[in-house]
C-alpha positions as CSV (number, residue, x, y, z in Angstrom):
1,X,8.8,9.9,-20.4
2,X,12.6,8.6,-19.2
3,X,11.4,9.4,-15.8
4,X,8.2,7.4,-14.6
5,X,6.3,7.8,-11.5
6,X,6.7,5.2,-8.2
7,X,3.4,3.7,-8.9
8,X,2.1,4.5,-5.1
9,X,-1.4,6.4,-6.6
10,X,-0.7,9.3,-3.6
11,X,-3.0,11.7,-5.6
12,X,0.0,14.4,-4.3
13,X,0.1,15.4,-8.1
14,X,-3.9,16.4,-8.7
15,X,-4.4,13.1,-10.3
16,X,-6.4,10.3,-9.4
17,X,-3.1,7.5,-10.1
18,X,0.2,7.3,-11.5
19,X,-1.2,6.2,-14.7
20,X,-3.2,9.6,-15.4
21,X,-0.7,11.2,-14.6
22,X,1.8,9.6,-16.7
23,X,-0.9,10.6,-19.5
24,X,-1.6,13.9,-18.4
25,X,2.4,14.9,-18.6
26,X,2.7,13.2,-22.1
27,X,-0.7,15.2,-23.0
28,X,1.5,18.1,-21.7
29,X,-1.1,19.0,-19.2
30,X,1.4,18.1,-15.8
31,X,4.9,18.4,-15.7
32,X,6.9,15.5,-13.5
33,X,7.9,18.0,-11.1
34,X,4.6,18.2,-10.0
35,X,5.4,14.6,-9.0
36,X,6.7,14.5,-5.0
37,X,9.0,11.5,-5.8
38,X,10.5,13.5,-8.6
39,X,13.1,14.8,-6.8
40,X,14.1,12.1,-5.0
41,X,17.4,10.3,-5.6
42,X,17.6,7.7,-7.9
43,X,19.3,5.0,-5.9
44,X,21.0,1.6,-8.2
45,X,18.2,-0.7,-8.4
46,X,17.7,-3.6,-6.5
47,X,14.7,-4.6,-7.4
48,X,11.5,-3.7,-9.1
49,X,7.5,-4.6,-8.7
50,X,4.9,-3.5,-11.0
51,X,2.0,-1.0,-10.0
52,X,-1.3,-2.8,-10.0
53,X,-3.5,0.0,-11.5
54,X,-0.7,1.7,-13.8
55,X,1.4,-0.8,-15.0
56,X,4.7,1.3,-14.3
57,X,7.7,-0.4,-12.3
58,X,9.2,1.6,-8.9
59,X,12.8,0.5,-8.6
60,X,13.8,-0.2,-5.0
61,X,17.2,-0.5,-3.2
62,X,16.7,-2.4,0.1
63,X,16.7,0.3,2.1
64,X,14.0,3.2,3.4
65,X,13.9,6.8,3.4
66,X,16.2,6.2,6.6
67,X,18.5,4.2,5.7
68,X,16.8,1.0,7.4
69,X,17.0,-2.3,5.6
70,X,14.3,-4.3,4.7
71,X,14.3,-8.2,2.9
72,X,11.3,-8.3,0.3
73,X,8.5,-6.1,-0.8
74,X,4.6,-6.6,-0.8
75,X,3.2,-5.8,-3.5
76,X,-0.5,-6.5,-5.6
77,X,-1.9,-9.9,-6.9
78,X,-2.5,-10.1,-10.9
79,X,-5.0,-7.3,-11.6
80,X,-5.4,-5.8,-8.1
81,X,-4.0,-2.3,-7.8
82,X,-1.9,-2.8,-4.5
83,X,-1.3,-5.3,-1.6
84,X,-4.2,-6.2,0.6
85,X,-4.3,-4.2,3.9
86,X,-6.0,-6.1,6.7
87,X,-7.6,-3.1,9.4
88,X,-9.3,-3.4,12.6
89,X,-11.2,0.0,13.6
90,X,-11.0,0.8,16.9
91,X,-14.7,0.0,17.5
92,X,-15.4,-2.9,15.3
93,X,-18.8,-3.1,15.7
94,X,-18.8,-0.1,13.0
95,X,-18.6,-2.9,10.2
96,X,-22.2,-4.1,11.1
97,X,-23.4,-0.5,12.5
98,X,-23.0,1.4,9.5
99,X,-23.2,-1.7,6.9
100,X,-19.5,-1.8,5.5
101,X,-19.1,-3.8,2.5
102,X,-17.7,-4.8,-0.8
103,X,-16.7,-1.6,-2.5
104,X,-17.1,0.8,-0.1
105,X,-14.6,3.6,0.7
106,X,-13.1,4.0,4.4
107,X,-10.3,6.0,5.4
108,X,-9.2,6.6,8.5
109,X,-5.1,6.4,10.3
110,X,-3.4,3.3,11.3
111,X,-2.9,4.7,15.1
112,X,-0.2,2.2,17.5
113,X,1.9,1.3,14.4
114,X,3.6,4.6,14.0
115,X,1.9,5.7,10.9
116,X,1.1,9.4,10.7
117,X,-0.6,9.2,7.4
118,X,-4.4,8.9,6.8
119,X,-5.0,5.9,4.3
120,X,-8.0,5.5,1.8
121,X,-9.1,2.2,1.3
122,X,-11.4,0.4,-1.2
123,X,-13.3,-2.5,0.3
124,X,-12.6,-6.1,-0.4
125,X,-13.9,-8.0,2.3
126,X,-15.5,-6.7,5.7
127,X,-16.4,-9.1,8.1
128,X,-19.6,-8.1,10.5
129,X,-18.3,-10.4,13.6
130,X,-15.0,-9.6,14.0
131,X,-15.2,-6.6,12.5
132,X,-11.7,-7.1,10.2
133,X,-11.8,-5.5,7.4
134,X,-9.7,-6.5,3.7
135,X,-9.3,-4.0,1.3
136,X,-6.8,-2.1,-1.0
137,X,-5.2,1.3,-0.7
138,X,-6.1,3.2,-3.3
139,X,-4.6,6.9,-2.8
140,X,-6.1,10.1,-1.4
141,X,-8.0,11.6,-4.0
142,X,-10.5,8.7,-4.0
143,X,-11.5,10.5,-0.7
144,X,-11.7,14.4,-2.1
145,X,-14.7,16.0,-2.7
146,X,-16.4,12.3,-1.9
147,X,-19.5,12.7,0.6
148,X,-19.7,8.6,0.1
149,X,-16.6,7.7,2.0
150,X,-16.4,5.9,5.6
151,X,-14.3,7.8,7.8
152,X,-13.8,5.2,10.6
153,X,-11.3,8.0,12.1
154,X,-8.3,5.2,14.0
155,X,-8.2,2.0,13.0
156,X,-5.7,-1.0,14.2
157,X,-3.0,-1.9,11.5
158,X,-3.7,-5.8,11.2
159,X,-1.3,-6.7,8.4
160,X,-0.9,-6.9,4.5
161,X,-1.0,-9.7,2.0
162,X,0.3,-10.1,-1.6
163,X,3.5,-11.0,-3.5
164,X,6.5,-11.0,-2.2
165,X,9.4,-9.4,-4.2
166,X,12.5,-10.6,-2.3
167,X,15.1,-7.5,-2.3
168,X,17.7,-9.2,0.4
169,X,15.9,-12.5,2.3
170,X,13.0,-14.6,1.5
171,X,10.6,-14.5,3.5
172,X,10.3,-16.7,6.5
173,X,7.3,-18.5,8.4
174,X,6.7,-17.5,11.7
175,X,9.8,-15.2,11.8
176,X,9.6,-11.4,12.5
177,X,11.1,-9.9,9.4
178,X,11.7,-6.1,8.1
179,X,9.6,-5.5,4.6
180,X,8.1,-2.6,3.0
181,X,4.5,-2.2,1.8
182,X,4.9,-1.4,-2.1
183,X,2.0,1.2,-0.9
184,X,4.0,3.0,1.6
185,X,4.0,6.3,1.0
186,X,6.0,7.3,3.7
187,X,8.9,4.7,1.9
188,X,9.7,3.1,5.3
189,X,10.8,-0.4,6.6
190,X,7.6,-2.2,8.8
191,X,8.0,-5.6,10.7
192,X,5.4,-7.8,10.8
193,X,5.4,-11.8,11.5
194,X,5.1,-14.1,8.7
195,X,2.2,-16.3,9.0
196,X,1.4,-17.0,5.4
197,X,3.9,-18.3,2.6
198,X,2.7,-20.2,-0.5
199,X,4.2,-20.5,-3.8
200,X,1.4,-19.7,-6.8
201,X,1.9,-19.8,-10.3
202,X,2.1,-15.8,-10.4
203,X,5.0,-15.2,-7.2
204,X,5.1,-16.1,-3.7
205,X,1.6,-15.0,-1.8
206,X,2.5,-13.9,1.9
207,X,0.5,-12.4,4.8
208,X,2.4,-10.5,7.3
209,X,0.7,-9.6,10.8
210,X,1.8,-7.5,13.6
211,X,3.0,-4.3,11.9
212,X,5.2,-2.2,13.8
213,X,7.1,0.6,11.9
214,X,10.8,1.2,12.3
């Protein structure tokens, strides 16, 4: 394939990630225009992060689907398949209620932010007393046809940790900066303060809180 998926595991296509269906369309089984992002414009690249789970590079230019600007992209730690999304259901007593843990599958919609899409999420960490919950977004069709997942209905939109890929400004502490979640399906600029910055081996881990969508 020339063409290569944006790594954001939507399930849009019928597949569970971009990686199947990379293989399914060399298999012949999918064509790319099956694909959404297909037939979106190929902007000049400013920058590129790797998909966790696939492996394949998206290619990003700085600004959203709106023309917006944003300074760096979050995207997944060494072997993780995409940054970690920090959620606070609207009744957080739900973590303890219904037993969330490690593994599980919740979905629900990041209501106050401006987000109008339904996330899936696989749980990393849920914590009984404040009810927070760490976990990864892993795409839509984890949820089809699966009578195991956690529908926690509206949830709070805490904030995201992972690497930050620096497209126009690097990020700040304790600054209010415009970023995108390498995640976003949507492709559009957030805000979030930065609260976390340290400098690892494998990129420079951040954690971003307050999300408010442009």
């Amino acid at each position: 394939m020339i063409w290569t998926p944006p790594g954001k595991n939507c399930g849009a296509c019928g597949m569970d990630s971009c990686d199947a269906f990379t293989a399914a369309v060399t298999a012949g089984a999918k064509d790319v225009e099956e694909c959404p992002y297909y037939s979106m414009p190929q902007e000049p690249q400013a920058a590129k992060a790797a998909c966790g789970s696939c492996g394949l590079e998206a290619a990003y230019t700085g600004v959203d689907v709106t023309g917006a600007p944003y300074d760096f992209i979050i995207t997944a730690f060494p072997g993780e398949p995409s940054a970690r999304k920090i959620v606070l259901p609207f009744r957080p007593d739900l973590v303890e209620t219904l037993g969330i843990t490690r593994g599980d599958i919740v979905a629900g919609r990041p209501t106050g932010a401006g987000c109008p899409v339904q996330h899936v999420i696989k749980v990393l960490e849920a914590d009984p007393v404040s009810g927070l919950i760490t976990g990864h977004v892993v795409g839509p069709a984890f949820a089809r046809g699966n009578s195991d997942v956690i529908d926690l209905r509206h949830y709070h939109m805490i904030g995201f940790e992972g690497i930050a890929n620096v497209v126009r400004k690097t990020p700040e502490f304790g600054f209010r900066m415009p970023f995108l979640p390498g995640v976003c399906m949507m492709h559009r600029t957030h805000t979030g303060i930065v609260n976390m910055i340290m400098q690892k081996s494998y990129g420079l881990h951040v954690r971003v809180e307050g999300i408010v969508i442009l």
